[in-house]
N, C-alpha and C positions, 0 to 999 in steps of 0.2 A: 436279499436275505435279511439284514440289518432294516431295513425297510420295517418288515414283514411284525419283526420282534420290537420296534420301537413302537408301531401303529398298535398292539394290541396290549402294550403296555399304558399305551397314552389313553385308550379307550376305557380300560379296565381299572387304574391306579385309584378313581374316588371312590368309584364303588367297591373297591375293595376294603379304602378304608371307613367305611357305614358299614360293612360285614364286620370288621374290626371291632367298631362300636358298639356292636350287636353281640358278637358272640367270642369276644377278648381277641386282642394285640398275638399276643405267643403263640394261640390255635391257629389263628391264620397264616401266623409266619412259620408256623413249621409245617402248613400243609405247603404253603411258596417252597420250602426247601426242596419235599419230596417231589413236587412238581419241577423245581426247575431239572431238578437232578435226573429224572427219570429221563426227561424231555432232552436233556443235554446227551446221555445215551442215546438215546433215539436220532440224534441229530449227528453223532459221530457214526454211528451205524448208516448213513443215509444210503442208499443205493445209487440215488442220481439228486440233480440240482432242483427238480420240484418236492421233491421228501422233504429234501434238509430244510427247504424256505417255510414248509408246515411245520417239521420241527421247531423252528425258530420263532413261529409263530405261538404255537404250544409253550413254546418255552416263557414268552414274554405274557403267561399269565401266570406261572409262577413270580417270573420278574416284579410283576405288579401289584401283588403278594407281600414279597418281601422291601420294596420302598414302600407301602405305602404301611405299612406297622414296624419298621426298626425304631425311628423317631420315637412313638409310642410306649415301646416297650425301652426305650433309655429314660423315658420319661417317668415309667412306673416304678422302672428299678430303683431310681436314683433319689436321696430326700431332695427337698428344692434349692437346700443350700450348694448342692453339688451334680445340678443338671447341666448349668450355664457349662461348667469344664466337661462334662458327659456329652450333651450334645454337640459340642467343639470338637472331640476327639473322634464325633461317627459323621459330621461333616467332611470332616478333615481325609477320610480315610476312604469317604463314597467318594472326594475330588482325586483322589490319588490313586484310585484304581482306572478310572479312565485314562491318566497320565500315562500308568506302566502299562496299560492293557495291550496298546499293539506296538512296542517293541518287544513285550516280552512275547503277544503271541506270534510276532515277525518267527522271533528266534524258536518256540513250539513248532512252528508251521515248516522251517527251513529244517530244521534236525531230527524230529518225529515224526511229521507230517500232519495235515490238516485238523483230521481223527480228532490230536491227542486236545485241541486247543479246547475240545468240549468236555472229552473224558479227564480233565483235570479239575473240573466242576465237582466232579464226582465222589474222590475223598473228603474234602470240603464238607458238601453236603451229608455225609455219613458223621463226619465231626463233628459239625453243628448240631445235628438231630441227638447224637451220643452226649450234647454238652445239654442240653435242654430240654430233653423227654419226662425229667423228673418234674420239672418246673410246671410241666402243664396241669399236672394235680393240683398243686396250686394255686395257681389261678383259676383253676374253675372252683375250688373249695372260698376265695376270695370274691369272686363276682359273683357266690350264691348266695354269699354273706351280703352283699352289697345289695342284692336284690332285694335279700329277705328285709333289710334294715329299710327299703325304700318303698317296701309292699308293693312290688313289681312280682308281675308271672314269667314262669322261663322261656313264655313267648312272649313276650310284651316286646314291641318295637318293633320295626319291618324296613323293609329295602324299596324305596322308592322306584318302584319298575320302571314309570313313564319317564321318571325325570333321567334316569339311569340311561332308559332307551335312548332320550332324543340326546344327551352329553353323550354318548358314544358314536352314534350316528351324523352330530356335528363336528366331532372329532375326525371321526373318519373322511366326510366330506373335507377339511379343512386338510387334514394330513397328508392326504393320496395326489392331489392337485401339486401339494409344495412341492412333494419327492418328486413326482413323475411332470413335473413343468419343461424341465431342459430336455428333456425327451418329445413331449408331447409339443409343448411351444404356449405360451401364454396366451395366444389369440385362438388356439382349439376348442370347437365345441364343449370338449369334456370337460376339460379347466373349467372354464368360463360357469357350466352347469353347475358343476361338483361347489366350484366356493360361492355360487349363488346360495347352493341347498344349503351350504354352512351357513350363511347369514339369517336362515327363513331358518331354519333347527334351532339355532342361538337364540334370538328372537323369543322360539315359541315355550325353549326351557326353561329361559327365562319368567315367560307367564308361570309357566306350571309351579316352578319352585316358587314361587313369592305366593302361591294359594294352597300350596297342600302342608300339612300339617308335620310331616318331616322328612324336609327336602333331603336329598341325597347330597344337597351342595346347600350349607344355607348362607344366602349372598348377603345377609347383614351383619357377616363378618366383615365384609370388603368395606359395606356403609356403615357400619358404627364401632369399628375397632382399626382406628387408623396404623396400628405395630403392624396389625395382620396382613394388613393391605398390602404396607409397603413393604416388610418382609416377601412375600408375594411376588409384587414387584420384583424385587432384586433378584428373587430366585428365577422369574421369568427368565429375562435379561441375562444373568448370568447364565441359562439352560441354552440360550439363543446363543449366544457367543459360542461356548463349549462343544455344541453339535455344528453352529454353522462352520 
């Protein structure tokens, strides 16, 4: 289940945020909300154990929504002299939700039952939507202004499909082997396939983004902005610790 909702999160997070780019930080995070929310219903509602793993999967494209525009949207809010303590504090706050998350949903699960550990998403997500429905006028009244100031059309820009397809597609090859190894056995056919196709995906996204005109990833952050890189880095590392 947790598989399910990590895998379409890891798929979906850049190309979320290039929709982001596209069409503002706040639009897409509060479609993430309604999406997780609904989906979090849907997952407490589940009838049997293949429901709830769709719902879960459903759910981790809200999920993917909402990390990959908070940053952004701390970043618009805030002048520059006071992002450095802004983004400290929504660091600080995404690290500590995984800390409480399963003792506290230990204690959900023991006293309410299963249900409630999704339908508690659900106030939340009504809050958030009731704190920041105003705000969306705003920012589209803002990024039409920024447009107009740039001589930009309200299409101008686009979602890199190819490069999207194959980062999703190597993702998935790479993901499914990790999870499902102690299971499967690291000498099985499928393994062995699966992180081969990752290698020949990686590879071929890599051509494509270094040739098209606006990659969905553009990799000369990693080569010509060494903060970004190694930021990067540490986030990696630290993601690898944290899940492993």
């Amino acid at each position: 289940m947790q598989a399910a909702y990590i895998l379409v999160v890891a798929v979906l997070i850049i190309t979320a945020g290039r929709l982001a780019d596209l069409h503002g930080p706040l639009r897409l995070y509060t479609l993430g909300v309604i999406l997780f929310g609904l989906f979090s219903i849907m997952a407490a509602l589940s009838p049997g154990g293949l429901f709830l793993v769709m719902a879960r999967g459903l759910q981790g494209v809200g999920g993917a929504l909402l990390l990959a525009t908070s940053a952004a949207i701390v970043i618009a809010a805030f002048p520059p002299e006071e992002r450095g303590r802004a983004l400290g504090f929504n660091v600080m706050f995404a690290t500590v939700g995984p800390i409480l998350g399963p003792p506290l949903g230990g204690l959900i699960a023991t006293h309410l039952g299963w249900r409630w550990i999704f339908l508690v998403n659900v106030p939340v997500a009504l809050a958030t939507l009731g704190a920041g429905w105003d705000l969306l006028g705003a920012e589209r009244r803002d990024r039409a202004a920024e447009r107009l100031r740039r001589g930009l059309s309200a299409t101008s820009g686009r979602v890199d499909a190819l490069g999207a397809g194959l980062l999703g597609a190597m993702l998935a090859a790479l993901f499914v082997p990790l999870s499902f190894s102690p299971l499967w056995g690291w000498a099985n056919a499928g393994t062995i396939a699966l992180l081969s196709a990752a290698v020949v995906l990686g590879a071929a996204f890599v051509i494509v983004e270094n040739r098209v005109k606006d990659p969905v990833l553009d990799l000369d952050l990693f080569r010509r902005n060494p903060v970004f890189a190694a930021g990067s880095t540490a986030a990696l590392l630290f993601t690898f610790a944290t899940y492993g």
